[in-house]
C-alpha positions, 0 to 999 in steps of 0.5 A: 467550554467542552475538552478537545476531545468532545469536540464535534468536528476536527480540521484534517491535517492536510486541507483544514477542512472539518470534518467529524470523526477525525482525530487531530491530526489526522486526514479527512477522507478525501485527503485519506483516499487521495493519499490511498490511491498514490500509495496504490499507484506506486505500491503497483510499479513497485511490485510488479518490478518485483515480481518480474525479477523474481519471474526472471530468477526462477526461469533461469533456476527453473529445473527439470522436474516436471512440478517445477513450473506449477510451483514457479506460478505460485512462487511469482503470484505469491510474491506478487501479493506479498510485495503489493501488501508490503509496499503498500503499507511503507507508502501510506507511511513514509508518502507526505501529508 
């Protein structure tokens, strides 16, 4: 009898569908792309909420100089990709299986 680990095809935690490659325990790649693309949909709300409160704070605070807006731009666009990647991240891990 060959060891678990020499097992060709593995169930996906989520579906039971077996699937080569897959660790146990682990998602099959439709489970894997489903679960991708809520953390995406909620990572994108998440972030560009975010983005509008810095937006908002750094209009309010904006000073008077005349480099104050090019650098506001990439303050919000900068805070933008750093929450996106961020509640990315936290979603895939903290979604349900």
């Amino acid at each position: 009898m060959p060891s678990p680990g020499g097992w060709a095809e593995v169930p996906c935690a989520r579906c039971g569908e077996r699937e080569a490659g897959v660790a146990w325990g682990e998602l099959c790649s439709n489970c894997l792309k489903l679960r991708k693309r809520r953390a995406n949909r909620l990572s994108s709300i998440i972030s560009l909420a975010g983005t509008a409160l810095a937006a908002a704070w750094v209009s309010h605070r904006l000073p008077a100089i005349p480099n104050a807006r090019v650098y506001a731009v990439v303050l919000v666009v900068a805070v933008y990709i750093i929450l996106r990647r961020i509640a990315t991240r936290v979603a895939m891990e903290f979604l349900p299986r």
